[in-house]
C-alpha positions in Angstrom: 4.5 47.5 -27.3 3.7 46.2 -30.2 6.2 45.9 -33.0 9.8 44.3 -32.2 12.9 44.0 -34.5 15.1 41.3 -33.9 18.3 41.8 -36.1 19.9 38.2 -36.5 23.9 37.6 -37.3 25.5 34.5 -37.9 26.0 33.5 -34.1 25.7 29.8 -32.4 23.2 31.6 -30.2 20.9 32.7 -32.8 18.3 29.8 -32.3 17.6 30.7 -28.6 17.7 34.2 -28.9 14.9 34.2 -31.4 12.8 31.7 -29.2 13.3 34.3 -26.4 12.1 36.8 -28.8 8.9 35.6 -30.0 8.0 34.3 -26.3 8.3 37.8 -25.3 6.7 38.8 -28.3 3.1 37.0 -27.7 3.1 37.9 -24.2 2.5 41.3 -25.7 0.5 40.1 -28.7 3.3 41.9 -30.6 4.6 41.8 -33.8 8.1 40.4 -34.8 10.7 41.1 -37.4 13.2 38.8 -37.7 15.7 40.8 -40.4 19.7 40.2 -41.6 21.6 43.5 -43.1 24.0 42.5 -46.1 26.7 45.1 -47.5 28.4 44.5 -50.4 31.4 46.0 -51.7 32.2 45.3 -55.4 35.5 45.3 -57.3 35.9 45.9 -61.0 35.5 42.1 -62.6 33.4 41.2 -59.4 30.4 39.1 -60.5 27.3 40.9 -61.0 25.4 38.2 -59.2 26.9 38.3 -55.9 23.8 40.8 -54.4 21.5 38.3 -55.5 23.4 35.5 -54.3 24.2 37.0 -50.6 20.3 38.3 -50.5 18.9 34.6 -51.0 21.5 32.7 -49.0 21.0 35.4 -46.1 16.8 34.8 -46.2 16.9 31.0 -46.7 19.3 31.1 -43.3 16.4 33.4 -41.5 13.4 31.1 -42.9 15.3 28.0 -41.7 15.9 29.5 -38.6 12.4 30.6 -38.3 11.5 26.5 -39.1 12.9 25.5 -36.2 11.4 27.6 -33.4 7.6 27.8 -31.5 6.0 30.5 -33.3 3.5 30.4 -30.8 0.7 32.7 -31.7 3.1 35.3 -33.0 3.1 37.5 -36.1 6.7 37.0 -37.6 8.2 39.0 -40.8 11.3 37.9 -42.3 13.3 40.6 -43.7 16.9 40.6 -45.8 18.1 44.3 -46.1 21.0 45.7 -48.2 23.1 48.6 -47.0 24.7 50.1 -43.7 23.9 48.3 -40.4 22.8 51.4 -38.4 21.6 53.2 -41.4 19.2 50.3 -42.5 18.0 49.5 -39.0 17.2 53.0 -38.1 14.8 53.3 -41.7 13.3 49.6 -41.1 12.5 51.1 -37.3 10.9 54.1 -38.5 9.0 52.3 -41.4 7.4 49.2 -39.5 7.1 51.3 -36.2 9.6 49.6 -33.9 9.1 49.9 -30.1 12.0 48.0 -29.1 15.3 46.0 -30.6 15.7 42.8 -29.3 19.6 42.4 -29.3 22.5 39.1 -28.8 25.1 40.7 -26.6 27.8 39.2 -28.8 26.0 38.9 -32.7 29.5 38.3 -33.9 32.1 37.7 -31.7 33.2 34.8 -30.7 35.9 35.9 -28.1 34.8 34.7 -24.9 35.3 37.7 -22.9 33.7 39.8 -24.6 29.8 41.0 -23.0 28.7 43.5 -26.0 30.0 42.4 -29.4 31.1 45.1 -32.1 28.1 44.9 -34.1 25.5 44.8 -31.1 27.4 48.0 -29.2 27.2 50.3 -32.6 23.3 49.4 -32.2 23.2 50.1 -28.9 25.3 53.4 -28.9 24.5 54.7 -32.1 20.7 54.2 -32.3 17.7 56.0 -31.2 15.4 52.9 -30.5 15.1 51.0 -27.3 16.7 47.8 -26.8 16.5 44.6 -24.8 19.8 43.0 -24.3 19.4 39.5 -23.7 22.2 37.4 -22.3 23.4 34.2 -24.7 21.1 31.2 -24.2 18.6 32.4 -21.9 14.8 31.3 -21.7 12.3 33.7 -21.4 10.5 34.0 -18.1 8.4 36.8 -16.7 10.7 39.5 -14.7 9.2 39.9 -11.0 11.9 43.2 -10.0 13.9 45.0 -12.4 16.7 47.8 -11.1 16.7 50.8 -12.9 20.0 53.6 -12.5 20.3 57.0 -13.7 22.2 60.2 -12.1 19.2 62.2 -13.4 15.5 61.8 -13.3 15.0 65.3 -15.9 12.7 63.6 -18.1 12.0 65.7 -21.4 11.5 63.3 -24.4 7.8 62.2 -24.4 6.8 58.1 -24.3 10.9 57.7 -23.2 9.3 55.1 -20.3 6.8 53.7 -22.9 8.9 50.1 -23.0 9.8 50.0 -19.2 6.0 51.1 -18.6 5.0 48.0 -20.8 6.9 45.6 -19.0 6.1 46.9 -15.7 2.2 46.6 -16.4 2.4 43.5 -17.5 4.4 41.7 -15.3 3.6 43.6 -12.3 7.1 44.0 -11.6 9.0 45.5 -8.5 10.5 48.7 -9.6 13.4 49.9 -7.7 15.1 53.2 -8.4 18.5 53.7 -8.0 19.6 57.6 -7.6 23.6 57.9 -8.3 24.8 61.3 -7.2 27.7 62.0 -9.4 30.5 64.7 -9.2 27.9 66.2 -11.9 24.6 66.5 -9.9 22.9 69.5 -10.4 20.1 69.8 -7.6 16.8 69.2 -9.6 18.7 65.9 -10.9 16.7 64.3 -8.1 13.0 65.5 -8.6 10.9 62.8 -10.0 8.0 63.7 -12.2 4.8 61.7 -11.3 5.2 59.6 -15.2 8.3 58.1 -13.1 7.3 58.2 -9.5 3.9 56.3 -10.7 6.1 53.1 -12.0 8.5 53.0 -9.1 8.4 50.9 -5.9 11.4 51.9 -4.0 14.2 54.5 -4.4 17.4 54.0 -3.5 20.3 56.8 -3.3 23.6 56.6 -3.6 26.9 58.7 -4.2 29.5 56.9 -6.7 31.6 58.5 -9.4 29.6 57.3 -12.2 26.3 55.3 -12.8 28.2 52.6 -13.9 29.9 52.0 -10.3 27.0 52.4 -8.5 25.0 49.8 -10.4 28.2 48.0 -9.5 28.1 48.3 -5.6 24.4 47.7 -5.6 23.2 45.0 -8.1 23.8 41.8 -5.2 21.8 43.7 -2.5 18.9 44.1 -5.4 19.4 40.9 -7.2 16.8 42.2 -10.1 15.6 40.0 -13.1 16.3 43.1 -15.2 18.5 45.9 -15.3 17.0 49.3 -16.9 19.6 52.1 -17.9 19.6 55.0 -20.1 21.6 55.6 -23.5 23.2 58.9 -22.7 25.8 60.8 -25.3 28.0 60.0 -22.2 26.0 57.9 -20.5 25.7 54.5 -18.9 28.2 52.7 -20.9 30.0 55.7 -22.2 34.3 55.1 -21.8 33.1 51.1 -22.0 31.6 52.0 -25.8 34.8 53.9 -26.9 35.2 50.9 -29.5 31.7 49.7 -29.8 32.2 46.8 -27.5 32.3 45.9 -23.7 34.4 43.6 -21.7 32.8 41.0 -19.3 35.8 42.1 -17.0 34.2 45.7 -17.3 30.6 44.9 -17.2 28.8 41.3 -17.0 25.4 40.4 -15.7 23.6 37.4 -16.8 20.3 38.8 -16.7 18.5 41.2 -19.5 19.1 45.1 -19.8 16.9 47.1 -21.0 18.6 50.2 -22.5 16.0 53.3 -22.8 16.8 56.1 -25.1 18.1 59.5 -23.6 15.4 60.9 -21.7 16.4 64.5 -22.1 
């Protein structure tokens, strides 16, 4: 893991979350990119200066921000980009090599219950990357046991483990495996191919009628420092993403999830 994006909004947790980020940042000796996207719609008789205006305002916020952290040993890149969030995040991914998005549950909400903000649940539903959700205000320590879901264990995408891998090496965290049988199981769902099997510590099986519920019955019993699921077409979060955000009365856990691209 070496390059991280952290895309920043304008929330009161913005400080803390980027601390979190660059401590997790140098235990990996990683790279950090600290960027703001800025769209701007223009009327007839608009002032031709307002791009310029938004695009300094926008990077003078991220270098003050940046003033006021640790930077510990880490590399950080402020970037201000121009144009559509998911569109612009997916090109800066592909361009500076991004292993994993380090997200705000709420980047600009500011409804209380609310878990997964509008802007963070397009980013998590709509792109391709990894991401670490990390909940408001929380300081980075080292995960000892992180519970990972999924109804199938088919893995076809190459490197799909690569961040859960990462963490697991170098934290010599507990892996357990949670198995939900669904009314959708298909009977190789099950089968674990040895790039899984190699990372896991326990297995646990279970029969619920999605994912979602089962991580539900059995995250007390496992009380993990992480939770690990998969993005899925209609996965994990699926009916909860309908309008890009997630109630804390549907889903809340106060610890980080790690969300792995599809693995099929």
């Amino acid at each position: 893991m070496k390059n991280i994006l952290v895309p920043v909004g304008s929330s009161k947790n913005a400080l803390s979350h980027l601390q979190y980020a660059v401590d997790f940042a140098e235990e990996f000796n990683a790279n950090l990119f600290v960027v703001q996207v800025y769209n701007v719609f223009t009327k007839a008789g608009t002032l031709v200066k307002v791009d310029e205006i938004i695009k300094r305002e926008s990077l003078q916020f991220l270098n003050d921000l940046v003033s006021k952290i640790d930077p510990k040993n880490v590399n950080i890149t402020v970037k201000v980009l121009k144009g559509n969030l998911i569109d612009t995040l997916d090109l800066a991914c592909k361009a500076a090599d991004i292993d994993l998005v380090l997200l705000e549950p709420r980047t600009n909400s500011i409804k209380d219950e609310v878990y997964l903000g509008k802007t963070s649940g397009k980013i998590v539903k709509q792109m391709d990357v990894p991401a670490l959700i990390v909940p408001e205000g929380y300081a980075f320590t080292p995960p000892l046991s992180i519970l990972m879901a999924l109804k199938s264990a088919v893995i076809k995408k190459d490197n799909v483990l690569k961040p859960l891998k990462a963490i697991k090496q170098k934290f010599n965290v507990d892996l357990d495996l949670l198995l939900v049988k669904t009314a959708f199981h298909k009977a190789d769902d099950f089968i674990l191919k040895p790039e899984l099997l190699e990372v896991v510590n326990n297995i646990t099986k279970t029969e619920n009628a999605t994912t979602f519920q089962g991580v539900l019955e059995h995250f007390q019993s496992h009380k993990p420092d992480m939770l690990c699921v998969v993005r899925r077409k209609r996965g994990f979060f699926a009916k909860k993403w309908e309008n890009n955000t997630i109630l804390k009365k549907d889903f809340y856990v106060k610890i980080p999830v790690l969300v792995l691209s599809g693995l099929k």
